[in-house]
N, C-alpha and C positions, 0 to 999 in steps of 0.2 A: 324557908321556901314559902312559906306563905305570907309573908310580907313583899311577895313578889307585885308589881305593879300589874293595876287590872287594864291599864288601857297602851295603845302601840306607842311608840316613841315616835315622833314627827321627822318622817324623813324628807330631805331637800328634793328641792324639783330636777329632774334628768332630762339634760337637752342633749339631743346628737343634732348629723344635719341635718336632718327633715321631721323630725319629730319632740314632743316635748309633754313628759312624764310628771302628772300632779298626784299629790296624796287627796283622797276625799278623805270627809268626814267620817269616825264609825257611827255604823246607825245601830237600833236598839239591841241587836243580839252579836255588837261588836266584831261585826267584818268591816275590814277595814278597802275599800276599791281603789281603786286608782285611773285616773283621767289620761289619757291620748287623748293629743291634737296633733295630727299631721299636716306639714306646708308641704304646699304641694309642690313636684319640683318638675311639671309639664307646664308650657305657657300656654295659652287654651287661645287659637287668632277666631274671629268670626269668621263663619262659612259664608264664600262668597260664591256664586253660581257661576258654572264655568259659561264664555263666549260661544255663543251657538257657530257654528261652523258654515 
């Protein structure tokens, strides 16, 4: 057991449909985080001001 490995093993990136799962780097006290990026799945139109009446 103690020749167990001190650091994580690299796991591959996770994509669903709208979102997309990276491994970070561990930093000094070996937590390991993990990155989200979400696409967005709203199309955003410019507000246009409605016709005065």
């Amino acid at each position: 057991m103690s020749d167990a490995p001190k650091t994580r093993p690299k796991v591959p990136e996770g994509k669903s449909r709208y979102l997309t799962t990276t491994q970070m780097a561990a930093n000094e006290k070996g937590y390991v985080g993990y990155k989200t990026t979400w696409e967005s799945f709203q199309k955003e139109v410019p507000y246009k001001t409605p016709k005065k009446p």
